[in-house]
N, C-alpha and C positions, 0 to 999 in steps of 0.2 A: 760798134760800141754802143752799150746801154749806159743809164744811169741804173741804179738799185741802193734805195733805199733800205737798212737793215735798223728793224726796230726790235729789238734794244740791241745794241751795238756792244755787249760785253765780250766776255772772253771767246764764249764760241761765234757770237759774230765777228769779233775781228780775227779769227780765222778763216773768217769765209771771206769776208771784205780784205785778205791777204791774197787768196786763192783770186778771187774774182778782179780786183787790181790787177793781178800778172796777167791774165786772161786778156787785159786791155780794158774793163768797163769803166765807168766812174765809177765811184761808192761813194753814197751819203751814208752816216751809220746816228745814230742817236741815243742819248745818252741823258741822264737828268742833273750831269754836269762834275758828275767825279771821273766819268774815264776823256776827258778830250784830247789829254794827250796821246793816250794809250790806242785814242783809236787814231788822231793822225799820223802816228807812227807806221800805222799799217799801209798808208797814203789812200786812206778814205778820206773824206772831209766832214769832220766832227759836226754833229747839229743839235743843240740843247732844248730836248722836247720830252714830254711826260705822258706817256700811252695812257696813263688815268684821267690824262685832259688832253682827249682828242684833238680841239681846237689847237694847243701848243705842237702839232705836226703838220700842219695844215701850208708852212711853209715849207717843213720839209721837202711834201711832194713836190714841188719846182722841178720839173722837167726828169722826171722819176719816169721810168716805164714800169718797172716789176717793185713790187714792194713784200722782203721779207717778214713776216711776225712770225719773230723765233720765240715763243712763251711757256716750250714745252717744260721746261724747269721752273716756273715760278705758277706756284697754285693758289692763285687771285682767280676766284670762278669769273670776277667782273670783267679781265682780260681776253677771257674766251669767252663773254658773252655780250654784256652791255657794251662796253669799251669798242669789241670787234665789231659788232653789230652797226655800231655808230661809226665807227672808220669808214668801213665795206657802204654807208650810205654816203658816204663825202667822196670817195673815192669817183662813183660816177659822172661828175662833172672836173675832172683832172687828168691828165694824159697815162696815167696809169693802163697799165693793159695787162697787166698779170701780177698773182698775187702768190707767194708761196706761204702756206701757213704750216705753221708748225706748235703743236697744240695740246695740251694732255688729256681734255674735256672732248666726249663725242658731241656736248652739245657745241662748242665750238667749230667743230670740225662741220657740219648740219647746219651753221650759220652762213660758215664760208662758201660750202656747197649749194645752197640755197640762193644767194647774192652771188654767186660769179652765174647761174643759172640765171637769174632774173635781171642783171646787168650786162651779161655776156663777155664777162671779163676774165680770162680763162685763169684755172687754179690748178696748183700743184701742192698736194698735201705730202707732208713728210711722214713715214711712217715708222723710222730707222730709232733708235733709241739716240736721246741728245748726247747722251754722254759717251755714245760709243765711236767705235777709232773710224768708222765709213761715214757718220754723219758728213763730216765737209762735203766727201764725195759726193754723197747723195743729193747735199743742198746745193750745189754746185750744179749737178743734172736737171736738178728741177731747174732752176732759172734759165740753162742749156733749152729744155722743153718748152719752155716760155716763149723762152726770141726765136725757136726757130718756127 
């Protein structure tokens, strides 16, 4: 069993953090304080933190191994670049070991690929459309790819 981290924890994360619960892992999911219940329902464990202040995730990672960034739906260029860029450099001093991103920006995606390269922190990018009916699956494999 892993812990996984899902940042932002809305609707389609707490479909995965549902999938990934039955699976057996932990879920942390994150949220900037309107979904906490929606996502303990799922039986992740809610954690109030704001991707636009890095530092407010920083306790997240607590004993995280994979850390999702599902941001494919929201087009904040600062999420897939400054935001990520600054995560992916905090990350290498934390137990983190794998990252799946999920991202609408190729410079995001160049960000990711560059820092799991120069960290050795292995990545799984998603490439599935967010809104379509295999996404869970998909993000579910990736993470699968991760721990195994």
């Amino acid at each position: 069993m892993a812990r996984i981290l899902i940042v932002p924890c809305g609707a389609r994360g707490q479909a995965l953090a549902r999938e990934l619960r039955a699976a057996g892992h932990a879920v942390r999911g994150t949220t900037r304080g309107a979904h906490v219940a929606e996502i303990a329902a799922t039986g992740a464990e809610p954690y109030v933190g704001d991707p636009d202040r890095i530092a407010t995730l920083m306790d997240a990672l607590h004993g995280v191994t994979i850390v999702c960034w599902l941001m494919g739906t929201i087009p904040d260029p600062d999420l897939h670049a400054g935001r990520l860029r600054m995560l992916w450099e905090k990350l290498v001093d934390t137990p983190v070991r794998g990252f799946v991103y999920e991202g609408m920006l190729p410079e995001g995606e160049a960000i990711s690929r560059g820092a799991s390269d120069v960290w050795q922190i292995p990545l799984e990018v998603l490439s599935g459309d967010p809104l379509g009916p295999g996404w869970v699956t998909e993000a579910v494999a990736a993470v699968d790819r991760l721990l195994s």
